[in-house]
C-alpha positions in Angstrom: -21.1 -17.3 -5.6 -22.0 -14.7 -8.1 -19.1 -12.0 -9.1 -20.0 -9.4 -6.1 -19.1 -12.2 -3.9 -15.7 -13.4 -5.8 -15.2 -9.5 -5.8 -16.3 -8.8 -2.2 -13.9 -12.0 -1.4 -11.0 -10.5 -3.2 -11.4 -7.6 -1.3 -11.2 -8.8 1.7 -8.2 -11.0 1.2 -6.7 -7.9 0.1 -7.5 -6.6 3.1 -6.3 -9.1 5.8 -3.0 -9.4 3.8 -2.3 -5.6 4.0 -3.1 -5.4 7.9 -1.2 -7.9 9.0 1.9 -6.8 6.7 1.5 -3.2 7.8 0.4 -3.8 11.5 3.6 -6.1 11.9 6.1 -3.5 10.8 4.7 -0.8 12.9 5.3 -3.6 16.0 8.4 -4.0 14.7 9.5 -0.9 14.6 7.7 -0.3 18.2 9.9 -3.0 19.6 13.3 -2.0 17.7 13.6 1.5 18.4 13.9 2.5 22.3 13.0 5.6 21.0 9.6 5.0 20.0 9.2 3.3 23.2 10.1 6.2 24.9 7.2 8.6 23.3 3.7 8.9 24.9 2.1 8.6 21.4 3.8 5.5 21.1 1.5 3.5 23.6 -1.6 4.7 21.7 0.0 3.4 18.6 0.4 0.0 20.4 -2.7 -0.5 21.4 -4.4 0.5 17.9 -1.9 -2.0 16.2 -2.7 -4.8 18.7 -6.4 -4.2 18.1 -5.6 -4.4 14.3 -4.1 -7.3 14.7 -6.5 -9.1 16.8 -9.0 -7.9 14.4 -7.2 -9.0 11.4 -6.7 -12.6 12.5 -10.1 -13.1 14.5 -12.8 -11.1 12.6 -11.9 -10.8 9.1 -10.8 -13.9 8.3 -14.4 -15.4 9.7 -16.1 -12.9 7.2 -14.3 -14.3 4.6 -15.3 -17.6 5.5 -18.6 -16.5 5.2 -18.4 -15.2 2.2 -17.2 -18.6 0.5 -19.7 -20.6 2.3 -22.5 -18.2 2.5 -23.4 -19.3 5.9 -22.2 -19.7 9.2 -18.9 -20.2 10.3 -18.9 -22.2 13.4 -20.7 -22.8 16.0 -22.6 -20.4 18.0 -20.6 -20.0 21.3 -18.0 -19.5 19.3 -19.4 -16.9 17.0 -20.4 -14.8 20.3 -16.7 -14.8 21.2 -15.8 -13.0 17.6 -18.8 -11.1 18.1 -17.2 -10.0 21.0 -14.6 -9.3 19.8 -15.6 -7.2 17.0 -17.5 -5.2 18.9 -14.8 -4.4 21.4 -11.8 -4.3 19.3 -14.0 -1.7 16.9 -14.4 0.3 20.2 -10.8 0.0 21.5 -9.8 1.1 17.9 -12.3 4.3 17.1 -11.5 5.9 21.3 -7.3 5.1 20.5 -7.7 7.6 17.7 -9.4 9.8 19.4 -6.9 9.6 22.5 -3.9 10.1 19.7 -5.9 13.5 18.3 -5.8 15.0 21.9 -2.5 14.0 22.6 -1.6 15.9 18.8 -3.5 18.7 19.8 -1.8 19.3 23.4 1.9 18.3 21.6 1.1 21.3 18.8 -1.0 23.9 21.3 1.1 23.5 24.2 4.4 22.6 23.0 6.2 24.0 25.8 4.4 22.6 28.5 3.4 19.2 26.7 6.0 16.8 28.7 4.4 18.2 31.8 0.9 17.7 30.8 0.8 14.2 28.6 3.0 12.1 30.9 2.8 8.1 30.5 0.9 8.0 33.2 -1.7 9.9 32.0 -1.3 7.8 28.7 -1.6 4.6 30.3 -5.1 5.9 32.3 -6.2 7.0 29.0 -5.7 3.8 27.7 -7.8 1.8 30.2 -10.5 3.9 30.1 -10.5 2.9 26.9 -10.6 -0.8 27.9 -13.3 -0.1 30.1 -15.3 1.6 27.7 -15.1 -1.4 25.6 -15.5 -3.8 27.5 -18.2 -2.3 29.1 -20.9 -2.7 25.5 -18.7 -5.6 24.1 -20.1 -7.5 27.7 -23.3 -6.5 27.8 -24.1 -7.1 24.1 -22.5 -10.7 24.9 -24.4 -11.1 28.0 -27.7 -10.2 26.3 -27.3 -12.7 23.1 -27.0 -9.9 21.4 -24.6 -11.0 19.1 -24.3 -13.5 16.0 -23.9 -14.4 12.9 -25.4 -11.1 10.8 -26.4 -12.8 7.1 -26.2 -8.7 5.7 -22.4 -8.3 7.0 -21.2 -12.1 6.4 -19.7 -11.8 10.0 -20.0 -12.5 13.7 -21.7 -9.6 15.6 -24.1 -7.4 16.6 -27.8 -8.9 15.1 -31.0 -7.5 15.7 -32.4 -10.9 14.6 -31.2 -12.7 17.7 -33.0 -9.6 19.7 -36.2 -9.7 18.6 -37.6 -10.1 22.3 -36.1 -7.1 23.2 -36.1 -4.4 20.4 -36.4 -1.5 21.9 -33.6 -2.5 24.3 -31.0 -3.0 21.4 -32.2 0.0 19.5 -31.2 2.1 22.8 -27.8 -0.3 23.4 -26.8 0.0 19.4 -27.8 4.5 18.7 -25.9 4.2 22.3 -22.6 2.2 21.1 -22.7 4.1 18.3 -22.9 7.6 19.8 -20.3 7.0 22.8 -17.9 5.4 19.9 -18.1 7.1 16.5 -19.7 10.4 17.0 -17.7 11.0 19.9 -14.6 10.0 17.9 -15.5 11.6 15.0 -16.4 15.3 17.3 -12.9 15.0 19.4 -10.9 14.7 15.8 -12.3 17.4 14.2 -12.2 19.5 17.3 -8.9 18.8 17.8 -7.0 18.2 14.3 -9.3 21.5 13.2 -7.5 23.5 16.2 -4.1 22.2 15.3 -5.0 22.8 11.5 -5.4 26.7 12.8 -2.5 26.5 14.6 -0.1 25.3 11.9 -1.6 28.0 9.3 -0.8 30.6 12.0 2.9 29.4 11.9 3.0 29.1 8.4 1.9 32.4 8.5 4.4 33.8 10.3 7.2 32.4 8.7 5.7 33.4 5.0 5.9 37.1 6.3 9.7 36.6 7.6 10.4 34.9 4.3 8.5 38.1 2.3 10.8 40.5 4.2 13.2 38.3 3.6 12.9 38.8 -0.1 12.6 42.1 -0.3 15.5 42.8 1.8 17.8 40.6 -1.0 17.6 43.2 -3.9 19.8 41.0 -5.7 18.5 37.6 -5.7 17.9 35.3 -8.5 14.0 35.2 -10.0 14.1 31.3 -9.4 15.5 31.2 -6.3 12.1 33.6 -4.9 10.2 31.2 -6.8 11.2 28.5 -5.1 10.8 30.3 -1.6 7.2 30.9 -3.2 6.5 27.4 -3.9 7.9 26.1 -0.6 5.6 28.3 1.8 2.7 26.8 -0.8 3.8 22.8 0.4 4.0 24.1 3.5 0.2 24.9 4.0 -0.6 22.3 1.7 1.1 20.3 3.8 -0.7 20.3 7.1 -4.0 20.4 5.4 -3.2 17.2 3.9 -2.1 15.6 7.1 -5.4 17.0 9.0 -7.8 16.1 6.1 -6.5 12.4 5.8 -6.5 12.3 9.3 -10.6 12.9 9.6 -11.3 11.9 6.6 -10.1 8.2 6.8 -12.5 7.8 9.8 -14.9 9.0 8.0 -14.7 7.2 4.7 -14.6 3.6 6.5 -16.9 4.0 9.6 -20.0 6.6 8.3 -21.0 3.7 5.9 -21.2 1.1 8.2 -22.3 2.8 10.9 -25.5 4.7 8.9 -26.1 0.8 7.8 -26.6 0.1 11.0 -28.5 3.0 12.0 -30.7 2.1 8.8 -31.4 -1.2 9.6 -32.8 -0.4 12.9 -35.4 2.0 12.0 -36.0 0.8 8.4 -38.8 -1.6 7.5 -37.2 -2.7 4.1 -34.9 -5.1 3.4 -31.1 -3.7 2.9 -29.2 -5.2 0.0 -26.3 -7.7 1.4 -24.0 -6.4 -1.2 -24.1 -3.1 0.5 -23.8 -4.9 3.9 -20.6 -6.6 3.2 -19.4 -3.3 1.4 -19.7 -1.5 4.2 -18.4 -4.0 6.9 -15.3 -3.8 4.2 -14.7 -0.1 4.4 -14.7 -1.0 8.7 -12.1 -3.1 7.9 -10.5 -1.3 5.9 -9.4 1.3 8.3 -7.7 -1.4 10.3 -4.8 -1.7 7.4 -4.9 2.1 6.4 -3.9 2.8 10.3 -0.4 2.0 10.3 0.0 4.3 7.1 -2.0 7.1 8.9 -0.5 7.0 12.1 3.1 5.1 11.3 4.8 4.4 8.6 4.4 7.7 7.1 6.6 9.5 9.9 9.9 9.9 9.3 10.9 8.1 12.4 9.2 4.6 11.7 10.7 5.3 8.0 13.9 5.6 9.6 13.6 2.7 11.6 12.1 0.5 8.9 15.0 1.8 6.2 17.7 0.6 9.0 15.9 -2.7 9.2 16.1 -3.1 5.7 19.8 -2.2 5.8 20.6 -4.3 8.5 19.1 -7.8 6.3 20.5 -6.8 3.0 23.7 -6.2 4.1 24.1 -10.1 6.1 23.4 -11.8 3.1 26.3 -10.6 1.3 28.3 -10.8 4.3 27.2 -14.4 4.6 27.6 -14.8 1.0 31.4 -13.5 1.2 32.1 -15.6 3.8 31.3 -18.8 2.5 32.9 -18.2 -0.6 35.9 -16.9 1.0 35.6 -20.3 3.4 35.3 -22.3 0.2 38.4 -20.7 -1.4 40.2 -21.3 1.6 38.8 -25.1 1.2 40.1 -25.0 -2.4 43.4 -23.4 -1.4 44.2 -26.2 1.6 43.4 -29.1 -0.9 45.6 -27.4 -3.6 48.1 -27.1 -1.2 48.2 -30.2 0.1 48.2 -31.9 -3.0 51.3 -30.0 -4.2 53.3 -31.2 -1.3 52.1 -34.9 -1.6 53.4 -34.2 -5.4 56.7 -33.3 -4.0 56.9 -35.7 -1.2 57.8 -39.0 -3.3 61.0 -36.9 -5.4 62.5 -35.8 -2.0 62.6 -38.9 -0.5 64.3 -40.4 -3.7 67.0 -38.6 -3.2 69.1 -39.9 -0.1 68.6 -43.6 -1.8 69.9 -42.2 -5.0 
């Protein structure tokens, strides 16, 4: 192993550690709070935390594997099923956010009329059409041999070596995959998160100009306190466009590599260097532990939820801790006690014989 590998290795330790951790406090926090349970984005969240998941503990830790041994990991029916699984969780993953976008967009367009139109049930058809969808090319690349060990991503799936009979079939099946998943993705978030961006300045904008008359009306207020006023309708825009530009540009930062790599290798005679490979099949990952940040743990409600948790353990250990030691002053206490009246025992029952 030369120091890419260690590094790439490191990485993806990192990685797995951070996804699970993350992952399992946003399933936590799904399972703790009714509340959460009762919200329609809450059921997108699931399913994009049980993909992580499955992806942390099936896929990444094979890669890694791979990476140490710089070969294959297992045998070959077993590969296919983390092939598989790759390519379907990746799926599942990429059409959640993009079902959690348009369920932002309606929430922040039509907030009025947004319990009548995103329903549960709507969420849960939603939801299996993105199982469908995924299971759909996940099959048919497993049912084709399509999938493998891939030497330039040090991981179980898609490999245009193991299709070499058919070519121009996985060229079609891969631009395909790669079209219905991350393009479409990427064209319903920016559609979406750009229309709620222009709603949220709009909003801004009208409460600026009700904080500007505002201002003017008060003759008498203090300089700093309409500087402050200033400086809060700033954060305010900065605000949204933050949320909207980590939003899009998350997906784009760990998908676009991997997927132009793959686009790359189809049509491109040269070789393409395995560092890059597992770089980019990195950044993939990566997005599976930046999700629950994204989407989660950021909002004020798993914050809340997680800062109860926390709460609620710290504050049985002292409990516990109080408790014993009270118990064992009590011990302390009985034994003192009991010796004092053994002490006194023998001079009392001197006395009648006296």
């Amino acid at each position: 192993m030369d120091a890419a590998d260690i590094v790439a290795c490191v990485l993806v330790l990192g990685i797995i550690v951070v996804s699970l951790l993350s992952n399992v406090v946003v399933l936590i926090c799904f399972l703790y709070n009714p509340e959460i349970r009762k919200q329609v984005p809450g059921l997108f969240i699931l399913n994009l935390t049980f993909c992580n998941l499955l992806l942390s503990v099936s896929n990444m830790p094979l890669t890694l594997v791979g990476l140490i041994t710089t070969g294959h990991p297992g045998g070959s029916s077993f590969c296919q099923i983390v092939g598989f699984l790759d390519t379907f969780l990746t799926t599942n993953s990429m059409l959640s956010m993009a079902a959690l976008s348009i369920d932002r967009w309606v929430a922040v367009v039509f907030p009025l009329s947004y319990h009548s139109r995103i329903r549960h049930r709507d969420a849960v058809i939603a939801l299996g059409y993105t199982w469908i969808h995924s299971l759909c090319f996940s099959t048919v690349a497993t049912c084709r041999s399509w999938v493998g060990y891939h030497q330039l991503y040090a991981s179980c799936t898609l490999c245009n070596v193991r299709a070499k009979g058919a070519g121009t079939q996985f060229m079609i099946f891969t631009v395909a995959l790669h079209s219905l998943t991350y393009l479409l993705t990427l064209i319903v978030l920016c559609v979406t998160y750009l229309k709620v961006l222009k709603v949220a300045r709009f909003h801004c904008k009208r409460i600026d100009v009700i904080t500007m008359q505002t201002l003017v009306l008060l003759v008498d207020i203090h300089p700093s306190v309409r500087q402050k006023c200033l400086d809060e309708q700033k954060r305010r825009r900065q605000r949204a466009t933050k949320k909207i530009s980590t939003f899009i540009g998350t997906f784009v930062v760990c998908f676009t590599p991997y997927v132009i790599t793959r686009i790359v290798e189809l049509f491109s005679p040269g070789p393409i260097s395995p560092h890059w490979g597992v770089l980019s099949k990195c950044l993939a990952y990566s997005k599976a532990a930046s999700d629950p940040f994204v989407y989660s743990l950021l909002r004020h409600q798993y914050r809340k939820t997680c800062s109860l948790l926390a709460n609620k353990v710290l504050k049985r250990s002292p409990l516990n801790s109080s408790s014993s030691r009270g118990t064992q002053n009590n011990a302390v206490r009985i034994d003192n006690s009991s010796n004092a009246t053994n002490i006194v025992q023998p001079t009392t029952s001197k006395t009648p014989d006296q």
